[in-house]
Every structure is written in structure tokens, then in C-alpha cells.
Backbone as a chain_set.jsonl record, in Angstrom:
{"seq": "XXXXXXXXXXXXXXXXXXXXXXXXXXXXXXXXXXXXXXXXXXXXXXXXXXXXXXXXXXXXXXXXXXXXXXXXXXX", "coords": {"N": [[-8.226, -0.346, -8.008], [-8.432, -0.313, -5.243], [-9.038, -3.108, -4.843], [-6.889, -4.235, -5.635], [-4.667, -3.962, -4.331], [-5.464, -4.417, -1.646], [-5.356, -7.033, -2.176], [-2.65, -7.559, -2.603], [-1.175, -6.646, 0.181], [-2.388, -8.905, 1.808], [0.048, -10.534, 1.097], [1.58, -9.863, 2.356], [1.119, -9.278, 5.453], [-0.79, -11.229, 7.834], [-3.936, -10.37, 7.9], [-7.23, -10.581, 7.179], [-8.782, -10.051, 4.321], [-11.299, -9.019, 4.519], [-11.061, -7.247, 6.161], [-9.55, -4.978, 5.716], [-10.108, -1.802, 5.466], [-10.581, 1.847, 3.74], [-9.376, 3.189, 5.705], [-7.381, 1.892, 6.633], [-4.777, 1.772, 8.602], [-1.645, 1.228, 7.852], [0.872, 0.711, 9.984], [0.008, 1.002, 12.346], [-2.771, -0.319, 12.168], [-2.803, -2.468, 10.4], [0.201, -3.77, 11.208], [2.161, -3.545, 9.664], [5.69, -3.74, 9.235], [8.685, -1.484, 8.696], [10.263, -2.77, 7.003], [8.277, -4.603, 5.519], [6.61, -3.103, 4.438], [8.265, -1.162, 2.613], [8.753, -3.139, 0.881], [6.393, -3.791, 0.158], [5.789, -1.635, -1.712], [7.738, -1.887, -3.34], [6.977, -4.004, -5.253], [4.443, -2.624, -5.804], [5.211, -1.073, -7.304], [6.696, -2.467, -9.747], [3.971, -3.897, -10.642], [2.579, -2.284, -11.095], [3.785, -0.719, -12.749], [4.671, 1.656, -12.392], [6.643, 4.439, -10.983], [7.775, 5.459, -7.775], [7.482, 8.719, -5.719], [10.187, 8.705, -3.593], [9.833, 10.855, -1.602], [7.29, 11.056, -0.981], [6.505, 8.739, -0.442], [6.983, 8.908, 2.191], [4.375, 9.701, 3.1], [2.663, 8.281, 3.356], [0.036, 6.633, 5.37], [-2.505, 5.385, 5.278], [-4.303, 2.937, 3.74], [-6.203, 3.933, 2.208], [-4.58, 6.879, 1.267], [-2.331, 5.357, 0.611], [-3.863, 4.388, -2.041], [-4.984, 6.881, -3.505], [-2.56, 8.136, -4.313], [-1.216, 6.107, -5.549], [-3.271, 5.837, -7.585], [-2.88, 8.845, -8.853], [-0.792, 8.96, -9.859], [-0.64, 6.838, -11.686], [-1.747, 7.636, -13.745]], "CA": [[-6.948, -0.156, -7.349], [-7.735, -0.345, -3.785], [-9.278, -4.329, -4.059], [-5.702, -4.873, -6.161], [-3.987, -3.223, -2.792], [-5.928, -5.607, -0.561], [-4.344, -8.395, -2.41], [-0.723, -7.306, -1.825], [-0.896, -6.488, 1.572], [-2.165, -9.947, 2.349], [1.286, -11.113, 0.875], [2.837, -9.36, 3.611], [0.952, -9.2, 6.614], [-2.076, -11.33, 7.97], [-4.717, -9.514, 7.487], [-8.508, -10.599, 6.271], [-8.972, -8.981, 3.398], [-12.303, -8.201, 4.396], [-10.79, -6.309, 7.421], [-8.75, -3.831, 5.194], [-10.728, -0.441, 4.722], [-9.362, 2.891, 3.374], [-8.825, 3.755, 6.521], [-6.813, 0.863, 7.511], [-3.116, 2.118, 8.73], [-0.211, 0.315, 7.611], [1.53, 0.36, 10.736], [-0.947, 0.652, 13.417], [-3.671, -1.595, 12.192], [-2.233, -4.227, 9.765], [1.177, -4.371, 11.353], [3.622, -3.693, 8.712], [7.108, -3.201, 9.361], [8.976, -0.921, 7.371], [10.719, -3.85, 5.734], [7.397, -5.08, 4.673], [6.199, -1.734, 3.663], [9.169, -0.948, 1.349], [8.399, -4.45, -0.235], [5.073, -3.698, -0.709], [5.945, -0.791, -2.481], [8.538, -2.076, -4.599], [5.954, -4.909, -5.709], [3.283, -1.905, -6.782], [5.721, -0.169, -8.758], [6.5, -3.175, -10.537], [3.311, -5.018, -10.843], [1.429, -1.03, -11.821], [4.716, 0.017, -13.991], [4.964, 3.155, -11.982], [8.19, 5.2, -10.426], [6.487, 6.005, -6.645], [8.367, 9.135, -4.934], [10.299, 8.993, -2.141], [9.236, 12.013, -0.518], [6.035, 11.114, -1.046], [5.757, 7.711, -0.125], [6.6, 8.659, 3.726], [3.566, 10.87, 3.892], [0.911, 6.962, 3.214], [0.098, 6.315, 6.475], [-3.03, 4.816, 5.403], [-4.647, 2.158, 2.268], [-6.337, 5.384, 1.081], [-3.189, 7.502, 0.833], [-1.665, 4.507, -1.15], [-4.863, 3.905, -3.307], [-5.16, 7.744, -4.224], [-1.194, 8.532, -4.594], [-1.031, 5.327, -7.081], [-4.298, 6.419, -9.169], [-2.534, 9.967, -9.175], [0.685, 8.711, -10.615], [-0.846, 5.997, -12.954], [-2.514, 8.317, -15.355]], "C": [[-7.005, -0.64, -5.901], [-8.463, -2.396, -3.457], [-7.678, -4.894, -4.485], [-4.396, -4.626, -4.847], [-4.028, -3.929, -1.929], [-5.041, -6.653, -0.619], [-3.345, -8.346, -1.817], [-0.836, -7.02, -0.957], [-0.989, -7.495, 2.158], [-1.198, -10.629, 2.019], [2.216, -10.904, 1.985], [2.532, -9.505, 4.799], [-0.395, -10.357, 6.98], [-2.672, -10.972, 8.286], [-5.874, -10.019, 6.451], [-8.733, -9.431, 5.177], [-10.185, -7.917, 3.771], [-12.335, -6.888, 5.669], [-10.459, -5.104, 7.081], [-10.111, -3.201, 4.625], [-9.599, 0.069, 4.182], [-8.829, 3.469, 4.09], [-7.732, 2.823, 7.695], [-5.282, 1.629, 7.494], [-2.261, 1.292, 8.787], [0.372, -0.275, 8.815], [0.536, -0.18, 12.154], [-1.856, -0.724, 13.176], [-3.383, -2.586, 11.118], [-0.844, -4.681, 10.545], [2.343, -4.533, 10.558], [4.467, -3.154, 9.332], [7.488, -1.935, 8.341], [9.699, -1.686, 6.456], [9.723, -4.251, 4.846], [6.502, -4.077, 3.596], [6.647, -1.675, 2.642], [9.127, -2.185, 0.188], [7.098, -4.392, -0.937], [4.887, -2.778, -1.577], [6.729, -1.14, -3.72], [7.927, -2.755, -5.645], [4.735, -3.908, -6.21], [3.831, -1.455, -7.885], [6.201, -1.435, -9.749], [5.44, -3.604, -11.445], [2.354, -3.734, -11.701], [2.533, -0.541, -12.766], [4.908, 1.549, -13.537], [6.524, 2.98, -10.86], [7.133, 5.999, -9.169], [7.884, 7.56, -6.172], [8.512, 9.175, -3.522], [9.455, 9.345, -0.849], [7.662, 11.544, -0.496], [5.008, 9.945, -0.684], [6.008, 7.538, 1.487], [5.695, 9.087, 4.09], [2.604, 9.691, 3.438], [1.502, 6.32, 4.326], [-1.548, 5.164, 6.337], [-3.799, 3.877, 3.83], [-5.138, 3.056, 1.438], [-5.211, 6.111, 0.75], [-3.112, 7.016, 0.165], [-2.818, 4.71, -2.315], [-4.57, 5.659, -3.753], [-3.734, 8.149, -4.352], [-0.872, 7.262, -5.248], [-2.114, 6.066, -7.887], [-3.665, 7.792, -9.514], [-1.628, 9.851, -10.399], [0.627, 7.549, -11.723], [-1.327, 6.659, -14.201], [-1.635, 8.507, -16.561]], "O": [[-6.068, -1.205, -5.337], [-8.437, -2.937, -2.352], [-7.199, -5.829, -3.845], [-3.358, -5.28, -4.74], [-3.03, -4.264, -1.293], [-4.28, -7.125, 0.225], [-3.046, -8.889, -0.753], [0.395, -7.004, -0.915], [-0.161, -7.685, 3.049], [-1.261, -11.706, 2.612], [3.211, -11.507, 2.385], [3.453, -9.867, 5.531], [-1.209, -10.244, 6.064], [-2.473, -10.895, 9.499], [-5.717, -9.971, 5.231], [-8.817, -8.211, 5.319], [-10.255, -6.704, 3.568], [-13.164, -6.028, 5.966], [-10.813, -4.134, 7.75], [-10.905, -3.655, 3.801], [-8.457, -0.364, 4.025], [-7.926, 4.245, 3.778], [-7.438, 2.954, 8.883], [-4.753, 1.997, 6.445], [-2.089, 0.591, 9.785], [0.467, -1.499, 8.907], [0.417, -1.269, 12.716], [-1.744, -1.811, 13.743], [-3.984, -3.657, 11.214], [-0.65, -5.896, 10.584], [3.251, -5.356, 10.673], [4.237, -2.147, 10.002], [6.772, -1.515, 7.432], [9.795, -1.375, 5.269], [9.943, -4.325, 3.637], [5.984, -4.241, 2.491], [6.0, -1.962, 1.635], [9.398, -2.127, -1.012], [6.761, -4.743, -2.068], [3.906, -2.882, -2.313], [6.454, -0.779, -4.865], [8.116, -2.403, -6.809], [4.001, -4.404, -7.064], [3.369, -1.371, -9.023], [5.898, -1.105, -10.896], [5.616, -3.732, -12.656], [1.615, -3.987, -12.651], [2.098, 0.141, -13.693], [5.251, 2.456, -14.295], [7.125, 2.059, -10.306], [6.178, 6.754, -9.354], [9.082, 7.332, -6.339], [7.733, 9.445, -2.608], [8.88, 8.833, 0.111], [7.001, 12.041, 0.416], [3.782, 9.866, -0.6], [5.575, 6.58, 2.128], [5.588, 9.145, 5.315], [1.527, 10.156, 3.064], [2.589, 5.769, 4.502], [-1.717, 4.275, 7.172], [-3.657, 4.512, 2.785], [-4.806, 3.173, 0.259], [-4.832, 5.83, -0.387], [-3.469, 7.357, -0.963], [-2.527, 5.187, -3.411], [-3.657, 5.665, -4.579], [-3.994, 9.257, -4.821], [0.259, 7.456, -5.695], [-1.801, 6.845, -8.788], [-3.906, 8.052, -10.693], [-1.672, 10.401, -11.5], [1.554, 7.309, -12.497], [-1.28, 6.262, -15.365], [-2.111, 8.945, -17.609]]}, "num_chains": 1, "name": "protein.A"}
């Protein structure tokens, strides 16, 4: 999950892959917008076949958050 994460984020932001940890923060240290955010989200729930929530996707502040709040919701 979290090298398939890597990928898509370099769609959005530049960003070495090999730069992105789990502790990399969306906003702070890659630089996403929230336009690019909400894209990158819409593009997981597609590309993983999951329904993300709301509420739940303002509280991923960082690549871990996302990686363990997709593996939660993929099972």
C-alpha cells in the first residue's frame, strides 16, 4: 500500500519518491494543496475500489494516516 501511495502522490506533487516516508505530511512536506489532496483521494478510491469517509479523511495529515486508514477500509 504505502509504495502504491508513493506512486500517486508523485502524480500530484514533485516529490522523489525516495523522499516520501510515513512520516511525510501532505501539506507541510510534499506541498499538496487541498485541490491536489482531494484528487489524490478520489484517484485511491477509484484505483483501490474503496468509499473513503469524509470525516475521516480530514484527520490524514500524514502518508501513514493514509496508508493505515486505506488498509483499514480495504479488508
Amino acid at each position: 500500500m504505502f509504495e502504491q501511495l508513493k506512486e500517486l502522490i508523485t502524480n500530484y506533487v514533485e516529490a522523489d519518491p525516495d523522499s516520501i516516508t510515513m512520516d511525510s505530511r501532505f501539506i507541510e512536506d510534499l506541498s499538496f494543496n487541498s485541490y491536489d489532496f482531494m484528487s489524490l483521494l478520489g484517484e485511491l478510491e477509484d484505483t483501490l475500489g474503496v468509499q473513503m469517509d469524509e470525516q475521516e479523511v480530514v484527520k490524514l495529515s500524514t502518508v501513514g494516516d493514509a496508508v493505515k486508514y486505506l488498509e483499514s477500509i480495504k479488508k
